[in-house]
N, CA, C and O of each residue as an XYZ file, in Angstrom:
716
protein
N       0.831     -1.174      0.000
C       0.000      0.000      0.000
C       0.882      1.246      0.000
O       1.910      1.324      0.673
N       0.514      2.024     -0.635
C       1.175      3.236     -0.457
C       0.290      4.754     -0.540
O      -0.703      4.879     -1.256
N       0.823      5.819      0.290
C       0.348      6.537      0.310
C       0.528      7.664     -0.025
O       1.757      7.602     -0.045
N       0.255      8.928     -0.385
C       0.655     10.054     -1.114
C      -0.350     11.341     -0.614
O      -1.524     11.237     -0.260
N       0.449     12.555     -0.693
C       0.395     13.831      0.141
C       0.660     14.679     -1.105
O       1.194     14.119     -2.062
N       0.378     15.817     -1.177
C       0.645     17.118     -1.756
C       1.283     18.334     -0.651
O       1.127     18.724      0.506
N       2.008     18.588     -1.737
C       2.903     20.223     -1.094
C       2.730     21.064     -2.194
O       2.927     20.811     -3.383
N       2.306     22.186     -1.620
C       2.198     23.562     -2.735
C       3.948     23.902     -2.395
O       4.526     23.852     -1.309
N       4.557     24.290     -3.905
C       5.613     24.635     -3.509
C       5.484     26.209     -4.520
O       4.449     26.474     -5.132
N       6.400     26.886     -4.533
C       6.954     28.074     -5.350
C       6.510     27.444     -6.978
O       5.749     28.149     -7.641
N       6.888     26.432     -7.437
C       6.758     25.926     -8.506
C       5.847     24.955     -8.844
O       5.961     24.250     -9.846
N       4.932     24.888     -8.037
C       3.735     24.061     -8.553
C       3.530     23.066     -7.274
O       4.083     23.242     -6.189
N       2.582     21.916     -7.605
C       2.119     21.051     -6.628
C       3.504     19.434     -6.689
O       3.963     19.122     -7.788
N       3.866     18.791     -5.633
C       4.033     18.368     -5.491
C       3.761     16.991     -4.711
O       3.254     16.838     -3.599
N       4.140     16.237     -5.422
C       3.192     14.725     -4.792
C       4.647     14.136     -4.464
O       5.696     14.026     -5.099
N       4.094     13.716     -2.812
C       4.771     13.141     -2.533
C       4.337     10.988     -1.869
O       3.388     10.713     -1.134
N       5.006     10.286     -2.242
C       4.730      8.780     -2.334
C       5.369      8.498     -0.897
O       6.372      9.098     -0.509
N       4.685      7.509     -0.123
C       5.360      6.718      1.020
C       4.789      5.569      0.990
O       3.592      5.405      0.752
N       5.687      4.588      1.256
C       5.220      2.743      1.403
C       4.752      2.793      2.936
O       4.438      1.699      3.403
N       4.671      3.775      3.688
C       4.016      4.378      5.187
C       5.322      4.237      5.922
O       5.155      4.032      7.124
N       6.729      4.296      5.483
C       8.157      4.736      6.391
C       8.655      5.411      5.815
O       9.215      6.275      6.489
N       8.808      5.525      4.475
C       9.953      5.993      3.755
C       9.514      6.439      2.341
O       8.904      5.748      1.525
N      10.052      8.080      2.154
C       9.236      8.078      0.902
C       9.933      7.928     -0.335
O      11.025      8.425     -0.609
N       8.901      6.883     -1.384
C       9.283      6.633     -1.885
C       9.469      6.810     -3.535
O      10.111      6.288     -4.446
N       8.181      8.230     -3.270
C       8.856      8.846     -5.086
C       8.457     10.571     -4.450
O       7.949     10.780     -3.349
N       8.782     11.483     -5.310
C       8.464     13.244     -5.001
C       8.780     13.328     -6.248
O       9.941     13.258     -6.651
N       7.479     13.532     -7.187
C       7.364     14.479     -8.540
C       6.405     15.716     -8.262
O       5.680     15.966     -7.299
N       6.698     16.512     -9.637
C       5.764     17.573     -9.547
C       4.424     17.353    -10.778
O       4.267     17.503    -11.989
N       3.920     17.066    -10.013
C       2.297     17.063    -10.586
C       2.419     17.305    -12.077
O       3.074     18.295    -12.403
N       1.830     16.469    -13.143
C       1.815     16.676    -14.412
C       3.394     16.893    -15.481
O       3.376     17.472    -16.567
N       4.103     16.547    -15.123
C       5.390     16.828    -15.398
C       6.357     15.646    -15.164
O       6.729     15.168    -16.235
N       6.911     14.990    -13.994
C       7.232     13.700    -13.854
C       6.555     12.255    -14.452
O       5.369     11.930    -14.498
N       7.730     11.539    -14.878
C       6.917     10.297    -15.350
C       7.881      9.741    -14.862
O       8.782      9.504    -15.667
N       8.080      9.369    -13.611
C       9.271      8.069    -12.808
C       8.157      7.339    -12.085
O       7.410      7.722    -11.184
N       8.231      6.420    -12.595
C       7.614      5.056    -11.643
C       6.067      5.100    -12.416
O       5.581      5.948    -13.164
N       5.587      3.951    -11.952
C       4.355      3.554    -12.243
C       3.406      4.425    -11.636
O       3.759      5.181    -10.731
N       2.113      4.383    -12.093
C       1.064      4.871    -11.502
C       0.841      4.104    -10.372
O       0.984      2.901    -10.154
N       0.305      5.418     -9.412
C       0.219      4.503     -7.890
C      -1.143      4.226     -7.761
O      -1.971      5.136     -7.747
N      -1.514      2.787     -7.645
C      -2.844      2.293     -7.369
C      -3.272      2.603     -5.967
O      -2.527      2.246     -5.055
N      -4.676      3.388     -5.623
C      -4.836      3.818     -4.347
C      -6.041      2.613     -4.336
O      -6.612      2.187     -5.340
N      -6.327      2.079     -2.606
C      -6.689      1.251     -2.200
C      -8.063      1.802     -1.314
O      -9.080      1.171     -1.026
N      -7.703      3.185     -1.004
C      -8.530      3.868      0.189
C      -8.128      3.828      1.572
O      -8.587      4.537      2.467
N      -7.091      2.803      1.695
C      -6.294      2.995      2.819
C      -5.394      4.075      2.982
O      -4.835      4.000      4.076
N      -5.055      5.013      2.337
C      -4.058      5.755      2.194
C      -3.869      7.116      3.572
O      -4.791      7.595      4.232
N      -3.047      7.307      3.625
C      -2.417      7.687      5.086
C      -1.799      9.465      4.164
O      -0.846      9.564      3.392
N      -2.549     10.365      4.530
C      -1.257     11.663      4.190
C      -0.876     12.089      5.516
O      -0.065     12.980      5.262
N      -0.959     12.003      6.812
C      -0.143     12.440      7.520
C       0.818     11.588      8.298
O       0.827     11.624      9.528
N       1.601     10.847      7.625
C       2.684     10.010      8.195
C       3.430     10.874      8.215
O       3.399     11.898      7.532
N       4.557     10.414      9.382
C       5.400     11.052      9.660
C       6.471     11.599      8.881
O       7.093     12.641      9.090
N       6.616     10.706      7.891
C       7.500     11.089      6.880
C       7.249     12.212      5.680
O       8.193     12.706      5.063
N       5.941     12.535      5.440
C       5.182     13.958      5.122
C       5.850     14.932      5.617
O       6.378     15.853      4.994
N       5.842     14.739      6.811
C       6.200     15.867      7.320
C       7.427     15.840      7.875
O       7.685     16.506      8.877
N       8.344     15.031      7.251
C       9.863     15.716      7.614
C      10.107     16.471      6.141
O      10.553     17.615      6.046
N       9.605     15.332      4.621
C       9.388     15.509      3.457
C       9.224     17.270      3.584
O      10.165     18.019      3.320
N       7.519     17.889      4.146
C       7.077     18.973      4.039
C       8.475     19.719      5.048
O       8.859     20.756      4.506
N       8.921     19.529      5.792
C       9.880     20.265      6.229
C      10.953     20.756      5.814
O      11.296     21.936      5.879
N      11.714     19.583      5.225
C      12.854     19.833      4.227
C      12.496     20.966      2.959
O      13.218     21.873      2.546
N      11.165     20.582      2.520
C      10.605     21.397      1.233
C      10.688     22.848      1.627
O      11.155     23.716      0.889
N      10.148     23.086      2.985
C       9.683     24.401      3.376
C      11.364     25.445      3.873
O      11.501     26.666      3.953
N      12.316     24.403      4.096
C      13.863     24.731      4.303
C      14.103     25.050      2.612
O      14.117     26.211      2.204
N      14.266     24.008      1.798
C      14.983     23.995      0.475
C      14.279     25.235     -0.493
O      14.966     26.032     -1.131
N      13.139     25.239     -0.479
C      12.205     26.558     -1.005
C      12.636     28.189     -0.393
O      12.420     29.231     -1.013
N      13.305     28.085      0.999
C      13.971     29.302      1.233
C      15.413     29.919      0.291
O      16.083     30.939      0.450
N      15.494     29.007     -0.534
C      17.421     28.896     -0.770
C      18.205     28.186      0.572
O      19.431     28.284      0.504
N      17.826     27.681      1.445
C      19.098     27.110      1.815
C      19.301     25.821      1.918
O      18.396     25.360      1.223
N      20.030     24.753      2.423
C      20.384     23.726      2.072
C      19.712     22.946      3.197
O      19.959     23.547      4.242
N      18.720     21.506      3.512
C      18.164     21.822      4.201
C      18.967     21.300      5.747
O      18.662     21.482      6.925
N      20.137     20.566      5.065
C      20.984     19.908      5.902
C      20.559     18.279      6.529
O      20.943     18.027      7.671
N      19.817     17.267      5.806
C      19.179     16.097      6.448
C      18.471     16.048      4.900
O      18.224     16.882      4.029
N      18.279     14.477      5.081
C      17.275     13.762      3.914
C      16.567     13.276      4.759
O      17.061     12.819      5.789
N      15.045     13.257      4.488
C      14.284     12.176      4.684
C      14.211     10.733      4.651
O      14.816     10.127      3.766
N      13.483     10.073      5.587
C      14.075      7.992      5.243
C      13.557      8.303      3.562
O      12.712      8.982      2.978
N      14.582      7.401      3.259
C      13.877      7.204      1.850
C      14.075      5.303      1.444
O      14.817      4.395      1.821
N      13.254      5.414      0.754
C      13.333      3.703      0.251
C      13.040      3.399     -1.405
O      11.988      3.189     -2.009
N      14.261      3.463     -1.795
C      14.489      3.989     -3.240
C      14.102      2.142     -4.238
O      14.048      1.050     -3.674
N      13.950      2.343     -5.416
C      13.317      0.531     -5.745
C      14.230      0.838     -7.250
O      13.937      1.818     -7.935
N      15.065      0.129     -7.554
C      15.703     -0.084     -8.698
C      16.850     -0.913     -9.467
O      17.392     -1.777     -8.778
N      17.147     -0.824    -10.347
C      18.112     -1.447    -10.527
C      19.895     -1.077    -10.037
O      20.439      0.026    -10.102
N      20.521     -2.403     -9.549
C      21.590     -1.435     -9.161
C      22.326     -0.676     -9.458
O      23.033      0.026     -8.734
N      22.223     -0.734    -11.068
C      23.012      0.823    -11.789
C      22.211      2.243    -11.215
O      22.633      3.365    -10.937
N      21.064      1.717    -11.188
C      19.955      3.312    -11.600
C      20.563      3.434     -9.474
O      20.607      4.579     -9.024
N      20.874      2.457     -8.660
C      21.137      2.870     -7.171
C      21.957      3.371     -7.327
O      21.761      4.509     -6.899
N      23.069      3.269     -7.782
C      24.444      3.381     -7.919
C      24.758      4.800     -8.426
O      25.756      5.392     -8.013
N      24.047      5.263     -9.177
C      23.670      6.235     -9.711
C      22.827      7.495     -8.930
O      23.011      8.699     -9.105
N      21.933      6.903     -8.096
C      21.095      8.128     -7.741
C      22.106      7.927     -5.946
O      21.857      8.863     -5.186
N      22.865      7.110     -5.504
C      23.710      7.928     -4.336
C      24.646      8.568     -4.889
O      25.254      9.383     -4.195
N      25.099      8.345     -6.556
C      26.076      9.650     -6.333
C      25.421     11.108     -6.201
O      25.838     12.171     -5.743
N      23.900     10.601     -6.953
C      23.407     12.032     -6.762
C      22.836     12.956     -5.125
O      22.438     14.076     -4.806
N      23.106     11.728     -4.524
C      22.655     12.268     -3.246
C      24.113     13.262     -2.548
O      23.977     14.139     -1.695
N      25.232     12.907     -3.070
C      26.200     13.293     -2.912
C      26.694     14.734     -3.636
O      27.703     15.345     -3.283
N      26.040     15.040     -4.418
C      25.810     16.281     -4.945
C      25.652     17.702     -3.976
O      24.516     18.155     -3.833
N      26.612     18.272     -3.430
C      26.010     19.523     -2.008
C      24.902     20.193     -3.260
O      24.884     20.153     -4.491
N      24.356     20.577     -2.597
C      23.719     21.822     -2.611
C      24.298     23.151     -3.054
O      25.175     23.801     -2.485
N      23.599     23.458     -4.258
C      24.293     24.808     -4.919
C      25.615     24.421     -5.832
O      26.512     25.252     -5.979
N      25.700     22.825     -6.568
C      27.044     22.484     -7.686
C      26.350     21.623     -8.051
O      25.277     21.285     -7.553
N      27.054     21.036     -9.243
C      26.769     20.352    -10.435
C      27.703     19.170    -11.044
O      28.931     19.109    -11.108
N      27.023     18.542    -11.335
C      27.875     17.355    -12.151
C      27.195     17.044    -12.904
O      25.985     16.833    -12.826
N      28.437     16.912    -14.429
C      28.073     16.276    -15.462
C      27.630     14.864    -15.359
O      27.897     14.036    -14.488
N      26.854     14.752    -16.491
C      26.508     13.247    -16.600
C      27.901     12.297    -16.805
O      28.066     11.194    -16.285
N      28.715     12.892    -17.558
C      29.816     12.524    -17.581
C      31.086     11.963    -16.664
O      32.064     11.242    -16.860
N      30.545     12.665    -15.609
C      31.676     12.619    -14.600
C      30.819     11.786    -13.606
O      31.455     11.138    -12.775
N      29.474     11.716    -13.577
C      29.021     10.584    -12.824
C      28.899      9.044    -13.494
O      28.557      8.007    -12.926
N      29.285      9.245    -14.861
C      29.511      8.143    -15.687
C      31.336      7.541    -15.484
O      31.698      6.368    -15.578
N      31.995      8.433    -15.269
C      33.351      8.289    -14.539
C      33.532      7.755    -13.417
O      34.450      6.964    -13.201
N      32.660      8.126    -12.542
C      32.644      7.484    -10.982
C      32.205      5.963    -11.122
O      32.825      5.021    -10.630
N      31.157      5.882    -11.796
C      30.610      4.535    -11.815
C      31.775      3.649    -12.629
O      31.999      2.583    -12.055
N      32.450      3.831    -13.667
C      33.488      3.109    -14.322
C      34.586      3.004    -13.149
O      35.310      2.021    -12.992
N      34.602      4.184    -12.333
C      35.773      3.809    -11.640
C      35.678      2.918    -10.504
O      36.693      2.348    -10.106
N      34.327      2.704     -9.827
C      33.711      1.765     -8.924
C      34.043      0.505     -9.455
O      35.032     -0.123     -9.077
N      33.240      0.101    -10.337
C      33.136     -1.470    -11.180
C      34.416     -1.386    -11.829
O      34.814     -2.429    -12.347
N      35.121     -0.399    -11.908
C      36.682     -1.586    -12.588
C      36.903     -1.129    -13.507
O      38.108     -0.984    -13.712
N      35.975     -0.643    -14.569
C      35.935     -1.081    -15.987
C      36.432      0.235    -16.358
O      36.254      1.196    -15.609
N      37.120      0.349    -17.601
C      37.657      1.501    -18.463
C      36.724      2.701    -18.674
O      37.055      3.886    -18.689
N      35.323      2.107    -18.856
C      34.006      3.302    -19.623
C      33.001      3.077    -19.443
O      32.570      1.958    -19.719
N      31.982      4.316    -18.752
C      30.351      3.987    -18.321
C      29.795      4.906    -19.717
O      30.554      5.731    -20.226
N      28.921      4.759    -20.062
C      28.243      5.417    -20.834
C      27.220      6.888    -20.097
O      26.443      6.813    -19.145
N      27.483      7.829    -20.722
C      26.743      9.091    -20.044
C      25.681      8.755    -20.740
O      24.882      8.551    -19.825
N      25.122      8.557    -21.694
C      23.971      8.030    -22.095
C      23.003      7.077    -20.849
O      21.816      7.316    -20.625
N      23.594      6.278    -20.331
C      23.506      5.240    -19.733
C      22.941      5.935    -18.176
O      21.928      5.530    -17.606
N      23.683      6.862    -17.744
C      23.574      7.557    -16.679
C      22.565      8.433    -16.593
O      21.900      8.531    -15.561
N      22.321      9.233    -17.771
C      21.140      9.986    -18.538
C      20.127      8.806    -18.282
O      19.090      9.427    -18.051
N      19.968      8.104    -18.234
C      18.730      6.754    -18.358
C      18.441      7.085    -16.778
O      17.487      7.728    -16.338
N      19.556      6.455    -16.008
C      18.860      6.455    -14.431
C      18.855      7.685    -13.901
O      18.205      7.875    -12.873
N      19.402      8.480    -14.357
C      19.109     10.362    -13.815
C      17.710     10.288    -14.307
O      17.026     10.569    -13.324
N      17.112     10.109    -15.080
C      15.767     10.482    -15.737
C      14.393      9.377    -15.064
O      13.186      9.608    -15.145
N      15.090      8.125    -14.390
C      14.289      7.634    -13.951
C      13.879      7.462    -12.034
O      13.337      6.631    -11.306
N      14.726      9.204    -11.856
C      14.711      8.736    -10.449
C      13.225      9.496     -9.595
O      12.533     10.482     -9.850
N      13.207      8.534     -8.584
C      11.400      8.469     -8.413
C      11.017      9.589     -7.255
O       9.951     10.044     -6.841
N      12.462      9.819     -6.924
C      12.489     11.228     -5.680
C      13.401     12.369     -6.429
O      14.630     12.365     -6.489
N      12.616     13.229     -6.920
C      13.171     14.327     -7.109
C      13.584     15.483     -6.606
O      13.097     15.231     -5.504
N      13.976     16.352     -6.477
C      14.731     17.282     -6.453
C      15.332     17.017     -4.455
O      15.999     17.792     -3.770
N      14.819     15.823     -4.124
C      15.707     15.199     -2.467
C      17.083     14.338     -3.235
O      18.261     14.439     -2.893
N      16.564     13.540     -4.283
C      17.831     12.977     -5.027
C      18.042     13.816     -5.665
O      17.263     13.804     -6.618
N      18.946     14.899     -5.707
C      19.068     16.056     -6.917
C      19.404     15.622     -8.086
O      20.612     15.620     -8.320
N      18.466     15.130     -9.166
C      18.719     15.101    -10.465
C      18.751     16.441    -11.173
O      19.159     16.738    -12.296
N      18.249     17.116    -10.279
C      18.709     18.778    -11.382
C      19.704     19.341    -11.141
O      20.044     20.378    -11.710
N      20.351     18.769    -10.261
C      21.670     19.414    -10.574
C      23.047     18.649    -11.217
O      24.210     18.747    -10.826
N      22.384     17.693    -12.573
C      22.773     17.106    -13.228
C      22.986     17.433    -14.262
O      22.053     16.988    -14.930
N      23.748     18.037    -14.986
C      24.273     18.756    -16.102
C      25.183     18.153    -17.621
O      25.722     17.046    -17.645
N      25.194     18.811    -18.419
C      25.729     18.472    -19.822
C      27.797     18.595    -19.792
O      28.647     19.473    -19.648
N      27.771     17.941    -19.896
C      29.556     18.068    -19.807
C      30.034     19.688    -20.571
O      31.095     20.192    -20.203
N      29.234     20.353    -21.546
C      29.811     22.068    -22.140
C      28.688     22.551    -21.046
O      27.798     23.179    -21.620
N      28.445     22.416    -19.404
C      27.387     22.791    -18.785
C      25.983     23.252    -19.395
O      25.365     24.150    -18.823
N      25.496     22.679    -20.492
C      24.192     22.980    -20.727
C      23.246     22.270    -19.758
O      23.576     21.234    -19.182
N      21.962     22.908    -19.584
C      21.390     22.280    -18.446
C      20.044     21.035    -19.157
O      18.825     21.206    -19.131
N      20.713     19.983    -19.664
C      19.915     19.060    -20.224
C      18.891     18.353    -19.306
O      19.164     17.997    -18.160
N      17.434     18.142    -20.029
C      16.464     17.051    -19.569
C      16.063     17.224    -17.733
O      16.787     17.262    -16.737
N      15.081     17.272    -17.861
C      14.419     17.521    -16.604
C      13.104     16.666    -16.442
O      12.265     16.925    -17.305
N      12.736     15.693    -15.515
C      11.327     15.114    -15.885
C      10.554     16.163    -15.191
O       9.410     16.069    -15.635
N      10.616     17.196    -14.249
C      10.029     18.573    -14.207
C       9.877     19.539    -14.955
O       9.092     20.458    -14.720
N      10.687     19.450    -16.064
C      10.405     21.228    -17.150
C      11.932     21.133    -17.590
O      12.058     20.173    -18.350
N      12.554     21.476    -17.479
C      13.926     22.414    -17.847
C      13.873     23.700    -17.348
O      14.850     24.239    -16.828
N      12.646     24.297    -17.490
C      12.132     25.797    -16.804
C      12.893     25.499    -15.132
O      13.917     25.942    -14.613
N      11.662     24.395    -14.581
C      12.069     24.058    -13.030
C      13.262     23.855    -13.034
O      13.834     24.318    -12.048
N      13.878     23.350    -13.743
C      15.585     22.937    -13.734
C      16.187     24.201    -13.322
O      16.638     24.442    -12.202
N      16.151     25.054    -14.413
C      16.581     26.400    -14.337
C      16.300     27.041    -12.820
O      17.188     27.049    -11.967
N      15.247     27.463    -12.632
C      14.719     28.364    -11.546
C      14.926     27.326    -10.115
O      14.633     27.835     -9.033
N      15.491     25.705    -10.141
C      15.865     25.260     -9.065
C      17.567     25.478     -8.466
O      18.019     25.588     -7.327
N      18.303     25.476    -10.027
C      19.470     25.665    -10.184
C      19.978     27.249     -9.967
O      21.193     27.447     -9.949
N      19.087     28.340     -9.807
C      18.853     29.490     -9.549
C      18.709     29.329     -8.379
O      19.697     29.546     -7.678
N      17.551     28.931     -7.778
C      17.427     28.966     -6.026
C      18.405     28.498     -5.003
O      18.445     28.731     -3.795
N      19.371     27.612     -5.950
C      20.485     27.045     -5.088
C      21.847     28.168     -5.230
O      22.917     28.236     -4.624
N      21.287     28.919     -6.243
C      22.646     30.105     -6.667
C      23.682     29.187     -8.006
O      24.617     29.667     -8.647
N      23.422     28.541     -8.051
C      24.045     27.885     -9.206
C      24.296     28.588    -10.329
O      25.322     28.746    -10.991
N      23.164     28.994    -10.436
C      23.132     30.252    -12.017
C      22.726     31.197    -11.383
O      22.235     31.338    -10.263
N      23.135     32.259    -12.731
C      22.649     33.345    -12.347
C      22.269     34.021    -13.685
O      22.569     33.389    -14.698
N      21.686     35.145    -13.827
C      21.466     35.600    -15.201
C      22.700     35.431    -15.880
O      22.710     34.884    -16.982
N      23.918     35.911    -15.252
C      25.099     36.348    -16.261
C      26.647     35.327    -15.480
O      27.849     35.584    -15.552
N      26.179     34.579    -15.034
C      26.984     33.636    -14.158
C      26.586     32.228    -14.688
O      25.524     31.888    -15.210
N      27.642     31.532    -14.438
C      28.229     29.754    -15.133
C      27.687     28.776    -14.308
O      27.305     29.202    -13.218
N      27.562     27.744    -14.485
C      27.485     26.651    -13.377
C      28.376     26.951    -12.545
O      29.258     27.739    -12.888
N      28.361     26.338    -11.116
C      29.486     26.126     -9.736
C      29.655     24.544    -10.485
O      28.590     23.999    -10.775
N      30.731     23.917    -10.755
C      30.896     22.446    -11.029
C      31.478     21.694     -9.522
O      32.069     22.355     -8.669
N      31.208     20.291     -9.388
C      31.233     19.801     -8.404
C      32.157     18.192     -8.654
O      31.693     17.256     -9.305
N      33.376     18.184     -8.042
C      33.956     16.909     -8.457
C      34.093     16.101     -7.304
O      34.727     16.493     -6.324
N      33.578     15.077     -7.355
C      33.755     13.902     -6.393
C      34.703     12.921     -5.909
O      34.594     11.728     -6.194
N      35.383     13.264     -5.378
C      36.770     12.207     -5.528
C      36.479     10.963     -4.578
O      36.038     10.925     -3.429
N      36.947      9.784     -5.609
C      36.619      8.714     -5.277
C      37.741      7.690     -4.576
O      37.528      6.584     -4.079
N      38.811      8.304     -4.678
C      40.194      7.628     -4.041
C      40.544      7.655     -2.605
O      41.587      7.131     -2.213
C-alpha cells in the first residue's frame, strides 16, 4: 500500500509517495513520469510522519538554503539506476555534475575503463524522488542544463534557487573524488 500527500511549492504542486516509512517517489504534478502509476486502495495515510519531515525539508529547500538532512527514503531499482542516484545524493547543494563525470565514478567503482553518459542519462531520468535525489543538478559536460522530468524551466529556476546560475553567471561544477 502506499500513500501520497501534496505540497504547494513556489513551482507548482508536489506529490509526494510513502510505502508508510519511507518516501518513496516526489514528482511535480503533471510533469514527472518516474515510476508507475500509484494504485490507491482507500487505505491511504497523508499524515505520516515522513510527510512531514518531506514537508519540512521542502519548506527549508524553497527558502534557498540547504536543508541539511534527507528524509528515510526507500528507493526501488536497478543497481546501476542505485548506484547512480547515491552519487546524486552526494551532490552539495548549490554544484553540479556532469553526466559525464558521474559516468566516470561509476566506471571507476566497477573496474571497468568506460560507463556510458547516455547510460547515466537513463537512471538520472528515472529517479522516483526528485529534487531530495538532486537530479537537477545534473548537467551536460559544455554545462548545458539538459532534460528535466520537471520542465527544464524548473531545472533552471531550481538551479537558480540554489545560486548555481545566475542571469550572467556559469554553473558552480562539483567533483567527487573517489580515491
Amino acid at each position: 500500500m502506499y500513500s501520497i500527500a501534496y505540497y504547494e511549492s513556489p513551482l507548482g504542486v508536489i506529490e509526494l509517495i510513502s510505502d508508510g516509512k519511507a518516501l518513496t517517489g516526489l514528482r511535480f504534478l503533471g510533469r514527472d513520469h518516474n515510476g508507475p502509476p500509484i494504485k490507491k486502495d482507500g487505505n491511504e495515510k497523508d499524515d505520516l510522519p515522513v510527510f512531514g519531515k518531506t514537508s519540512h525539508w521542502l519548506d527549508i529547500y524553497f527558502t534557498g538554503i540547504d536543508p541539511g538532512f534527507v528524509p528515510p527514503l526507500s528507493l526501488t531499482g536497478s543497481s546501476f539506476q542505485l548506484a547512480v542516484w547515491s552519487i546524486l545524493l552526494k551532490i552539495p547543494f548549490g554544484r553540479t555534475m556532469s553526466y559525464g563525470e558521474i559516468a566516470d565514478i561509476i566506471a571507476h567503482e566497477r573496474g571497468i575503463r568506460k560507463m556510458s553518459a547516455q547510460a547515466v542519462g537513463g537512471a538520472v531520468g528515472r529517479n522516483p524522488v526528485s529534487l531530495i535525489v538532486p537530479c537537477h543538478r545534473v548537467i551536460g559536460s559544455d554545462g548545458s542544463l539538459t532534460g528535466y522530468g520537471g520542465g527544464i524551466e524548473r531545472k533552471l529556476m531550481l538551479l537558480k534557487l540554489e545560486g548555481v546560475v545566475t542571469d550572467n553567471a556559469p554553473v558552480k561544477g562539483f567533483r567527487l573524488i573517489t580515491d
